[in-house]
N, C-alpha and C positions, 0 to 999 in steps of 0.2 A: 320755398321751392324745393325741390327734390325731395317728395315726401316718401318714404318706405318704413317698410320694416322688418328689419334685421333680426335673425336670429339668435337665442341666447346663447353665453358666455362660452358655454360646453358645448357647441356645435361645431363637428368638424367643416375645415373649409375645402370642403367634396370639388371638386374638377369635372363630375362628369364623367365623361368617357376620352377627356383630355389629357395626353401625356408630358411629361415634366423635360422637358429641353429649352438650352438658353435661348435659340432665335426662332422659334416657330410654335405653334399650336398645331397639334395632330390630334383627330379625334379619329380613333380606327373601333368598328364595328360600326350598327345603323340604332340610334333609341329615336322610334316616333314620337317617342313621347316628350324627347326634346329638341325640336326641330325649330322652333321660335326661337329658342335661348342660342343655339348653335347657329343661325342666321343671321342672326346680332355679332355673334362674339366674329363670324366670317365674311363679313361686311368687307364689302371694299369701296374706297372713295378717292377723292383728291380736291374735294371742297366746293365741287361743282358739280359732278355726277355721282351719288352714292347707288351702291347696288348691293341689298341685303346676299347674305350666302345661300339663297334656293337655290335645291337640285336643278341642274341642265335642264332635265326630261320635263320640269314643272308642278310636275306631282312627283308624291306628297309636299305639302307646303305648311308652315306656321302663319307666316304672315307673308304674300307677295310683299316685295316694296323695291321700287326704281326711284329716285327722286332727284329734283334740281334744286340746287339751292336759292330759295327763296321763290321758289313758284308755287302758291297757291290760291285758293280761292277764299272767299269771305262766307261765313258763316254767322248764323245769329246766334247771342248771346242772349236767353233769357234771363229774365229778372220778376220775381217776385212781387217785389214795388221799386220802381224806377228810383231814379234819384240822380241830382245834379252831379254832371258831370262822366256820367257812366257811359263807357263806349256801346257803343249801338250794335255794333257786329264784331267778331273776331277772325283771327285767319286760319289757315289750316293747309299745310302742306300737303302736296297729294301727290299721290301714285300715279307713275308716269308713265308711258310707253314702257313696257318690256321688250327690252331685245337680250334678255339670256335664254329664252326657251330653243332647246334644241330636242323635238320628241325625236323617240327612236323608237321603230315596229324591225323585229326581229323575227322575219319570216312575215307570220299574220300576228303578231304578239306585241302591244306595244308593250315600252320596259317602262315596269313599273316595280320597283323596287319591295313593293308590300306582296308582292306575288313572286312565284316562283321562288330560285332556290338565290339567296345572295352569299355568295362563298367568302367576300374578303370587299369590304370596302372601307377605304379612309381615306381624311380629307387633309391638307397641310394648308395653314396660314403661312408663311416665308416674310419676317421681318425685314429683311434684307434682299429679296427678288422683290419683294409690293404684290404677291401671286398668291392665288388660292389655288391647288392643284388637287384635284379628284382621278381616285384610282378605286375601278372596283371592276368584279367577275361578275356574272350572273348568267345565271340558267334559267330557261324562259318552262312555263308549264309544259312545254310540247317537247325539253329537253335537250333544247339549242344553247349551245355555249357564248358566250360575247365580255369581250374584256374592253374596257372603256378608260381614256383617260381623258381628263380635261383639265385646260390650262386658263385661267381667268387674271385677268390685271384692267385696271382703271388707272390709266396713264396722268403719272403724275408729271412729265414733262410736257404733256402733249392734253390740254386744257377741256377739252371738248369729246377727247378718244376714249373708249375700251375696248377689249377685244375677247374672243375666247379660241383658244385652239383645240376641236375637239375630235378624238382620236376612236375611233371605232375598230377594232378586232376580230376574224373569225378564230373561233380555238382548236376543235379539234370535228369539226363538221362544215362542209360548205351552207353560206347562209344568203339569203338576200336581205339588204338591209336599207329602210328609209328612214332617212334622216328631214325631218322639217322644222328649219330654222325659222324663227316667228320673231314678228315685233307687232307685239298686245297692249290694243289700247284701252281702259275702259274695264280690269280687269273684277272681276266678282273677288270682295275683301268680306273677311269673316266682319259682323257686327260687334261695334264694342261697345258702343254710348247708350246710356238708358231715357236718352232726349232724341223721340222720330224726328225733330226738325232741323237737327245737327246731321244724325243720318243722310236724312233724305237730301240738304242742300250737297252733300258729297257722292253723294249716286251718280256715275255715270258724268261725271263734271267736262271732261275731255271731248268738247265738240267737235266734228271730223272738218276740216277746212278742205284738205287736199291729200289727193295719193298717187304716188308717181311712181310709176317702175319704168328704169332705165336700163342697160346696156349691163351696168354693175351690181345695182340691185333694188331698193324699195325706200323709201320714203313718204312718213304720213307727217302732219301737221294735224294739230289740234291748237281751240282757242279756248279760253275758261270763260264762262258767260260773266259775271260779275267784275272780278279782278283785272280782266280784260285783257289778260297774259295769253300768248301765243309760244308755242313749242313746235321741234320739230326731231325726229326721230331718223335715223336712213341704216342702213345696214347695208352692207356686202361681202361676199365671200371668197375664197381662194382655196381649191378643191384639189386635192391628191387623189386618187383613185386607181382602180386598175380599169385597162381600156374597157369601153362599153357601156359608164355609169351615163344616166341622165340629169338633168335638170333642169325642172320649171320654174319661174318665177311669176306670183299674183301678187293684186294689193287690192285691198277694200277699203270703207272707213277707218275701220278699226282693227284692223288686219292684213299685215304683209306678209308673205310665206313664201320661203324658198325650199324647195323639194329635191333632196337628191336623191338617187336610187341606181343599186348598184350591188355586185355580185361579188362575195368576197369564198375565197378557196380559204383553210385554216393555214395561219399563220400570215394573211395579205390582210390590209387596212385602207379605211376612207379615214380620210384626213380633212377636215372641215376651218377652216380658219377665219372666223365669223369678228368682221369692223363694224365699229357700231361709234356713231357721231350724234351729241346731242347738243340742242342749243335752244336757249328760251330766250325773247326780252317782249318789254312794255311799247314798245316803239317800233320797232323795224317791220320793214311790210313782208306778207308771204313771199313772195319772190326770192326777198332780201336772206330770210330763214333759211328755206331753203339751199340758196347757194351755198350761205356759210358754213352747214352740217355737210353738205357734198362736196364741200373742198376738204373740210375735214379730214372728212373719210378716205379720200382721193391719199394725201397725206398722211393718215393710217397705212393704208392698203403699198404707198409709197416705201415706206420703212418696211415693214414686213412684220409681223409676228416677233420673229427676233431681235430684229432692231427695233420693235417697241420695249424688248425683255431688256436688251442692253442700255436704253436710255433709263430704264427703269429702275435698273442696278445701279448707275450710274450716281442718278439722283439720290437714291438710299447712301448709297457711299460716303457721300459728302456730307447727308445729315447726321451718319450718325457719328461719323471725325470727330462733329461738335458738339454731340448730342448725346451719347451712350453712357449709361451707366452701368456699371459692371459691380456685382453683388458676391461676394463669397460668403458661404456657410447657409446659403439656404437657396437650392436651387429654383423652389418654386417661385419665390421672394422675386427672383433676376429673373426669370419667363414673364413673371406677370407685370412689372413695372417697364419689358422691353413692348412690352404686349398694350399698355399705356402709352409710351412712347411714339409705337406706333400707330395707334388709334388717335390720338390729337392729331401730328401730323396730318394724316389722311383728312380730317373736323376743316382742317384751314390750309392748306399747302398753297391749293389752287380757287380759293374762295373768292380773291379779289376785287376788294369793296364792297365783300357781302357778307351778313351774318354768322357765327360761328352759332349752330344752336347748341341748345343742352342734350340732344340725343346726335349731334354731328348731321351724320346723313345714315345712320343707321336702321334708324326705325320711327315711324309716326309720333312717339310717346312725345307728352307737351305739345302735342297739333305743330310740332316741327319749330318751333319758339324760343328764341334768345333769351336770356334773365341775365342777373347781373353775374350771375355762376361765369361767365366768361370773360369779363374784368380783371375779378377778383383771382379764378384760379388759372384760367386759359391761357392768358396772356402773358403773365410773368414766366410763367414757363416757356412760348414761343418765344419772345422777349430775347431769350437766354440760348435758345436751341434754332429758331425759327424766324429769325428779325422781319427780315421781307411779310410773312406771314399777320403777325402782331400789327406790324405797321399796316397792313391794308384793314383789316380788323378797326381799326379805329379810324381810317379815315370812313369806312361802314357809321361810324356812329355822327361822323362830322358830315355826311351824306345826309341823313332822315335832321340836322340840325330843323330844318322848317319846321317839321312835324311837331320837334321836343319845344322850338318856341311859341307857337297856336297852343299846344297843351299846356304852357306855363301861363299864357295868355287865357285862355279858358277857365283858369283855376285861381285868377286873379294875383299872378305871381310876376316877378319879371327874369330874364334871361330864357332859358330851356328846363324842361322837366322833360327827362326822357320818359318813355315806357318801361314800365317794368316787364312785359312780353311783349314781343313784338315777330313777326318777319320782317316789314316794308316799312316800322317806323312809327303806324299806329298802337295805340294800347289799346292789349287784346283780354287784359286782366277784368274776368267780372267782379273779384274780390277785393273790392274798395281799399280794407287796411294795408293792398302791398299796392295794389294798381295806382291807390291816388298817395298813399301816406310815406310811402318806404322810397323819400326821397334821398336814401345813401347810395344808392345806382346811380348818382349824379357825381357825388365823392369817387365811388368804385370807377369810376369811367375817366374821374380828373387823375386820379390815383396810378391806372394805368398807363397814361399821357406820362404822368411824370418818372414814373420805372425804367418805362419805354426809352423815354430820350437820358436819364441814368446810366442804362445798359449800354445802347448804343451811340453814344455823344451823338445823332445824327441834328445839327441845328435844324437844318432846310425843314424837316419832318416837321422840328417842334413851329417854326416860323410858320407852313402851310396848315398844319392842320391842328397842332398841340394847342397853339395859343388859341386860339376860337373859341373850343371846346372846353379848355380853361376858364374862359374870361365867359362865358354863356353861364356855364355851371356857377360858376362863384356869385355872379348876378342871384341866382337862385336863393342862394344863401342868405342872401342879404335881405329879400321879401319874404322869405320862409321862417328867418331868426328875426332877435330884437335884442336891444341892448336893454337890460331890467333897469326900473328904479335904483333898485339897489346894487349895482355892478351889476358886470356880467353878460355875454354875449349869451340867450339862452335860446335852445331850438326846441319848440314844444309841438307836442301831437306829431308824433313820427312815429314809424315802425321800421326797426332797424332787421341786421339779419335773422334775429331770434323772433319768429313769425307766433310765437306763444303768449310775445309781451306787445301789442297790437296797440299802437297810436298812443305814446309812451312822452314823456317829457325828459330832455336833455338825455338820449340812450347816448353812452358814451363813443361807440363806435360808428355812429353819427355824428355826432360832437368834433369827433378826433379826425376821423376822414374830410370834414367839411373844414375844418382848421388849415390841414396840409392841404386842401384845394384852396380857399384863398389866398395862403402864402406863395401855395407857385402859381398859381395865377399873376400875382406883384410881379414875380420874381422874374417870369415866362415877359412881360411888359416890358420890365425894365431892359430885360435883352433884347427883345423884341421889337421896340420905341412905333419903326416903322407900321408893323401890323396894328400894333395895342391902335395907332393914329385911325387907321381905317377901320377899327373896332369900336372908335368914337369913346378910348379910355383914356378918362384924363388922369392929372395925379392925384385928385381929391379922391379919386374914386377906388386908385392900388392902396390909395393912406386908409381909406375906411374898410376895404378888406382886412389889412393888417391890423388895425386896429381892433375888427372883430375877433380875427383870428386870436390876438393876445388875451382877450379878454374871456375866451370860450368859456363855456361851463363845463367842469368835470367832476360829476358827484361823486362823493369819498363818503362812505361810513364810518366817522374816529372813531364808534363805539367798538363793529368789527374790526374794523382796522383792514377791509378791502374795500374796492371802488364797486359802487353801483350800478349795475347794468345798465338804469337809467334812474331819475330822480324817486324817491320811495319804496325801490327797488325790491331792497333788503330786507323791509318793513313789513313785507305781507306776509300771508300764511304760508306755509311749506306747503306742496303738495304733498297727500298722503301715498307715499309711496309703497310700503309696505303693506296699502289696500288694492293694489293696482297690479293686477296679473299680468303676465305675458300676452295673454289673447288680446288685451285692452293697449294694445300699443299698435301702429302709432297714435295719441290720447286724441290729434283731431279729429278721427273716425270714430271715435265713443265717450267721447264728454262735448258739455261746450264750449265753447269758445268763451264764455263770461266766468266761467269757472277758470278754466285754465289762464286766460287774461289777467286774474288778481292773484293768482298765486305764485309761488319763488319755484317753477318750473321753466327749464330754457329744451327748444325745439335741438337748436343748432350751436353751437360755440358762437358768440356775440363776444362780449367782453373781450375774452379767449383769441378772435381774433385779432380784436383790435390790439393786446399786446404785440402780434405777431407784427400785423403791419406798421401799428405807429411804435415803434419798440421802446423809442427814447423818451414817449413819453410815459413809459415807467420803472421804477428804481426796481431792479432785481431782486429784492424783499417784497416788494409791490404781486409782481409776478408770480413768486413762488405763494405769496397768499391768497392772489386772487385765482391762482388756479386752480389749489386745494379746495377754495369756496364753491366755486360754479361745477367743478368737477363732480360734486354730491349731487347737483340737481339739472344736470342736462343729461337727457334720455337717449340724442342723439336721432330722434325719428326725421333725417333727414341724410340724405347719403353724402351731405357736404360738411360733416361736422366732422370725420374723424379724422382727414388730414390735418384739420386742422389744433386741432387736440394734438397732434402727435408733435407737432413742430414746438410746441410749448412745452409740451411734457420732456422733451429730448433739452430743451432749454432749461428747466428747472431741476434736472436731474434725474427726471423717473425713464430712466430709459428703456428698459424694459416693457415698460408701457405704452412708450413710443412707439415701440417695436412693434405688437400687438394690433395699434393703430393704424401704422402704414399698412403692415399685412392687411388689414381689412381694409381698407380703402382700395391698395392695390389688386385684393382677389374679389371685389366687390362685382363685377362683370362675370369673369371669369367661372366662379362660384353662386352666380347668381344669386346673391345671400340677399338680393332686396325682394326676388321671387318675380319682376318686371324686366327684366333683362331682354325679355323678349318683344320689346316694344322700344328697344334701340339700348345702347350701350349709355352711361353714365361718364359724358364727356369731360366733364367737372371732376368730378374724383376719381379717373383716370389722371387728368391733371396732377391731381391733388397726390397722387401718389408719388409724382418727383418732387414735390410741393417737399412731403412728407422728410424723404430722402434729403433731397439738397439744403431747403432750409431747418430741415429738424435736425438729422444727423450731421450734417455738415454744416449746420447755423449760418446760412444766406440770409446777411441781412444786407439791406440798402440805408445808412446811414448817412449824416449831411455831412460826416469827415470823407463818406465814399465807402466803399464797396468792404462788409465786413464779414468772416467764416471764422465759428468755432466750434470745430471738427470734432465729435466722440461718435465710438463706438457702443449698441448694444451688445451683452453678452452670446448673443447667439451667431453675431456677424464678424468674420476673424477681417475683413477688407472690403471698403467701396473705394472705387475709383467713379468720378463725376467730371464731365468737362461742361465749362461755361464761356458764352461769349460775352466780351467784353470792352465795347468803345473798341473793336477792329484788332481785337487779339483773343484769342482760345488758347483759356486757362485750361488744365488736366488738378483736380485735386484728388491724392490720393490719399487713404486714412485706413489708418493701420489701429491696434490696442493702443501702442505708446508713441507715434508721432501721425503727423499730417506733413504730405512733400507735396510742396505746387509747383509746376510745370508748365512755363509759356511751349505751349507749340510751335503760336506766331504769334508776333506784335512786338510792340516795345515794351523796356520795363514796366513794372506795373506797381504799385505799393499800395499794398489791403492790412487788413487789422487780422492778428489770427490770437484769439480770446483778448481783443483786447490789444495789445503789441503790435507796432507798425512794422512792416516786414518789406521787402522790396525782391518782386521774382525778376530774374533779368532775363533780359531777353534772350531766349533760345537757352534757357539754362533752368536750374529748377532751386528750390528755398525747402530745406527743410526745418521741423521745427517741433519739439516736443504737444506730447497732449498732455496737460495741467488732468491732475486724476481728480475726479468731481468729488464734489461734500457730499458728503451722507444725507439724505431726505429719508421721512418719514410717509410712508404710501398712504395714499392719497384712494376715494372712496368713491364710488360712483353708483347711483339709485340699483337698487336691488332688480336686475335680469337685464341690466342694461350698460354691463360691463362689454368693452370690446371684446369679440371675439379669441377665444383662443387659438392658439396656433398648431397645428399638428400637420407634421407633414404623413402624408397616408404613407403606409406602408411599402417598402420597395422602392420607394421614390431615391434614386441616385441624388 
């Protein structure tokens, strides 16, 4: 999953027309030519409603995109030659009602940016408002002046709300000016699939049910034929003007319009304050729809503009108390990783009990589709920053359980097999080696369960939802594996995260994941007695988890003296790297798959991860050689590999290379360096970027003595400061060259390991503690063109 490809080594990591400040993104001037990439990076969400960054006026545009999460419609999946098992159709999120379009005709001219003269336009992201804010001048062909600001937010207190406030100006000539505020349903999208039957099922999907103009303003409803999902759209407005202005209001199917018009002297202003309420479900009837998005709105328009801006600060405030990480010696480093920060956030704040996808609610890319990318990197970081968030997140997975056990039922297995893509629960995967084989999304899912209640000691969470999903998963385990003749619990035909090594015997990071899912699985029971009862778990049943788990397979090479990706691993051919250009990357777009499959080439960090997450089960010697190994032959064609490389590299000493690693991962968006950007931001290795940070440079590990950090510096960063929550206390770790000082904000004492050494922060007080100076390593080598990026801050950059 996350396939791209990156550019080589000596590439600088370019911005754009983006400038370098710690809390916001500014992009001042106008490039047509990157208005997809910039619609992505200016997205706004709250886990329910995303709204790409298109221009107000509507034109010019990269991609439209309004979306709900998990509203789509079903699509078919062809197939070549069928085969048991293979899901029949796939889903596909769609584009929804637009309610950002605000045209503006400036005299007889409507403003279109590619015309006439544009003196000054820029746009500001605000980490800390939750606001996209547009400022620009422009002079219409006919030589009429108009200055425009616009204020955008997608209410993260307020579940169902956005709003815009938009600010029209005469300069230095009197003008007449109409403003029509729209909600589009049904919009015309550039084509992107080379399959007419994928196309054509998405043409035009938004059925018109009803349209209503009221007193306050417009409301359409739409149904999706297949899916059988119902949506509803409503807008209304709140007008400044000088005396005399007009306005009408229409609705049609597919079109709501509210028109104002209105005479502006230079230096007077319309002032437009556009509420917009959105709400989908599978069940409620139109009526029902309706009301809900009109109380909404009522509720929007209640608060006002600013009192949406103040709930909106409000909410930010408190996240980043517990959530901020602060970066010294490399400013872009601290923009882009705040810039992460706030991009997951917005992915899941307000999602509740729904999906987190891999593109968020940014953009179409992956037909809008979950993977295990939110397990694995999503949730450990809300986990830590976002609890409430993390926690609804998985009860999302303890939701679609029916689904995952009909599909473990179908496949002749027992407990659950989740989807590896999904929206609503089905597997949308045509690619059999991850859809049916890459049963570690089962592990990655038990894995988070157990972080989760880790982090936040919350019992109730693990009792309602933890244990289920524990005890379904580990089920799996146990018809998927076997215990050999000859010892050994062994799991064969699997395809773990390295999508190069496809339906593989004993991958370790399958192995080691499915290990610590049947152990807490036991574990979750034995606490649990009550639930495990209504789970129908007896004790024969936690004894022969445990028992498998003891007896796991873990292939070791004594010849090399590392661990096997998976059973014969090591054995096969190398790929030949130094035949393999630059243009031939990523290699699954120009070789095959059968080629690639037998030889010692890795997609994504596999092994690599598995150090990270299962940590103790390898000795420190183990680590430093299995990372030097795989680091020769994974290429990286995936944008989820390089947080996670960095966290191990910072572990084994190569810090610098760490370093290197985070940078790319965290400018990965920003930089567009996957060249897709424009088809939604990279939720996953935004993640992956505090990933990076906290457990690389700071070594966040989760241990079974409890909660462990050992804190270095690279060369190029003189200070991070990182806060983490913790079982109902917010730690502050600060990390300098020669020490690390922890700091409870709030909670009771607390006692973590710092390299090692048990330490006790007390309450409302702080522990400081030297940093141990690392051993010398020997640098370590990565396939030729496929070294992470270098780092170069452009020039001028403060």
């Amino acid at each position: 999953m996350q396939t791209n490809e990156l550019s080589g080594s000596d590439a600088m990591l370019e911005q754009r027309n983006f400038g370098i400040e710690p809390w916001a993104i500014r992009e001042t001037g106008f490039d047509p030519g990157n208005l997809g990439h910039a619609e992505s990076v200016f997205a706004l969400a709250n886990g329910h409603i995303g709204l790409r960054g298109n221009l107000d006026e509507g034109e010019p545009y990269g991609l439209p995109g309004t979306y709900l999460n998990s509203f789509f419609e079903y699509r078919p999946l062809p197939y070549a030659e069928g085969g048991y098992g293979y899901p029949e159709s796939g889903q596909a999120v769609l584009n929804v009602t637009n309610g950002k379009v605000l045209r503006l005709m400036v005299d007889d001219e409507p403003l279109d940016i590619r015309y006439g003269d544009l003196r000054h336009h820029e746009r500001v992201l605000d980490f800390r408002a939750g606001t996209l804010t547009r400022e620009f001048e422009w002079v219409s062909p006919a030589g009429k002046a108009v200055r425009v600001r616009s204020e955008r937010l997608v209410s993260l207190a307020q579940r169902a709300v956005a709003a815009i406030r938009y600010t029209v100006s005469a300069v230095d000539q009197p003008i007449l000016v109409v403003v029509q505020s729209e909600l589009v349903a049904n919009e015309e999208l550039p084509t992107g699939g080379n399959d007419p039957r994928v196309e054509a099922a998405l043409v035009q999907p938004l059925q018109p049910e009803a349209h209503y103009v009221d007193d306050s303003g417009v409301t359409l409803l739409h149904r999706v034929e297949q899916s059988g999902l119902r949506m509803a759209a409503t807008m209304a407005h709140d007008i400044d003007a000088p005396d005399g202005f007009q306005v009408h209001t229409s609705a049609h199917e597919d079109l709501g319009r509210t028109t104002i018009t209105c005479r502006l002297l230079p230096g007077q202003h319309l002032r437009i304050v556009k509420h917009l309420a959105y709400g989908w479900s599978s069940q409620r009837s139109l009526p029902a729809l309706n009301d809900q998005v009109r109380a909404a709105r009522t509720v929007a328009r209640y608060h006002g503009f600013e009192g949406l801006l103040d709930e909106q600060r409000r909410y930010l405030t408190d996240y980043w108390a517990s959530a901020d990480v602060e970066i010294e010696g490399d400013p872009q480093l601290q923009q882009a990783v705040r810039f992460a920060l706030f991009h997951v956030l917005q992915a899941g704040a307000r999602a509740e009990r729904r999906a987190i996808a891999a593109k968020g609610l940014t953009g179409p890319g992956y037909d809008g589709h979950t993977f295990w990318d939110t397990e694995t990197f999503v949730l450990p970081m809300l986990s830590h920053t976002a609890p409430d968030a993390a926690a609804d997140a998985l009860r999302w997975r303890q939701s679609i359980l029916p689904q995952a056990r009909e599909r473990a039922e179908q496949l002749g297995l027992s407990g659950a097999a989740f989807p590896w893509r999904t929206i609503r629960g089905a597997e949308c995967s045509g690619y059999w080696p991850a859809g049916t084989a890459a049963f570690h999304l089962n592990a990655d899912i038990a894995d988070a369960v157990i972080r989760h209640v880790q982090t936040t000691g919350d019992a109730d969470f693990e009792r309602e939802v933890g244990v289920e999903l524990l005890v379904e998963t580990a089920r799996l385990w146990m018809s998927v594996g076997q215990h050999a003749p000859g010892g050994g619990f062994r799991i064969d035909g699997v395809t773990g995260p390295d999508e190069y090594s496809a339906v593989a015997d004993n991958n370790i990071y399958t192995n080691l994941m499915a290990q610590r899912n049947l152990n807490g699985a036991a574990a979750a029971c034995e606490r649990h007695p009550g639930k495990a009862s209504e789970l129908a778990v007896a004790a024969e049943e936690t004894a022969a988890w445990r028992k498998a788990a003891e007896n796991m397979v873990i292939p070791f090479d004594d010849q090399l003296g590392v661990h096997a990706q998976s059973e014969g691993f090591t054995s096969h051919g190398r790929w030949d790297f130094a035949g393999t250009s630059p243009g031939q990357y990523p290699l699954m777009l120009h070789f095959p798959y059968f080629d690639i499959y037998r030889k010692q080439v890795v997609k994504q960090a596999d092994l690599v991860l598995a150090m990270q997450l299962c940590p103790e089960a390898f000795t420190p010697e183990q680590k430093a050689r299995n990372f030097a190994y795989y680091e020769q032959i994974t290429v990286r064609d995936s944008s989820l590999s390089a947080a996670t490389q960095a966290v191990i590299a910072a572990e084994t000493g190569h810090l610098d290379l760490a370093y290197d690693y985070v940078s790319e991962t965290a400018l990965l968006d920003l930089g567009d360096l996957a060249g897709n950007t424009a088809h939604g931001l990279h939720i996953a290795a935004l993640a992956g970027a505090w990933n990076g940070v906290v457990a690389g440079f700071g070594g966040l590990r989760h241990l079974s003595t409890g909660l462990a950090l050992a804190p270095r510096l690279p060369g190029a960063l003189t200070r991070i400061v990182f806060r983490l929550r913790w079982r109902g206390r917010c730690l502050v770790v600060e990390i300098t060259p020669d020490q690390a000082v922890y700091h409870l904000v709030y909670g009771e004492d607390l006692e973590l390991r710092h390299h090692g050494e048990l330490i006790t922060v007390p309450r409302d007080g702080s522990t400081a503690r030297p940093i141990p100076a690392p051993e010398p390593v020997e640098p370590v080598r990565q396939p030729r063109g496929r070294e992470p990026l270098a780092r170069r801050i452009r020039e001028g950059a403060a």
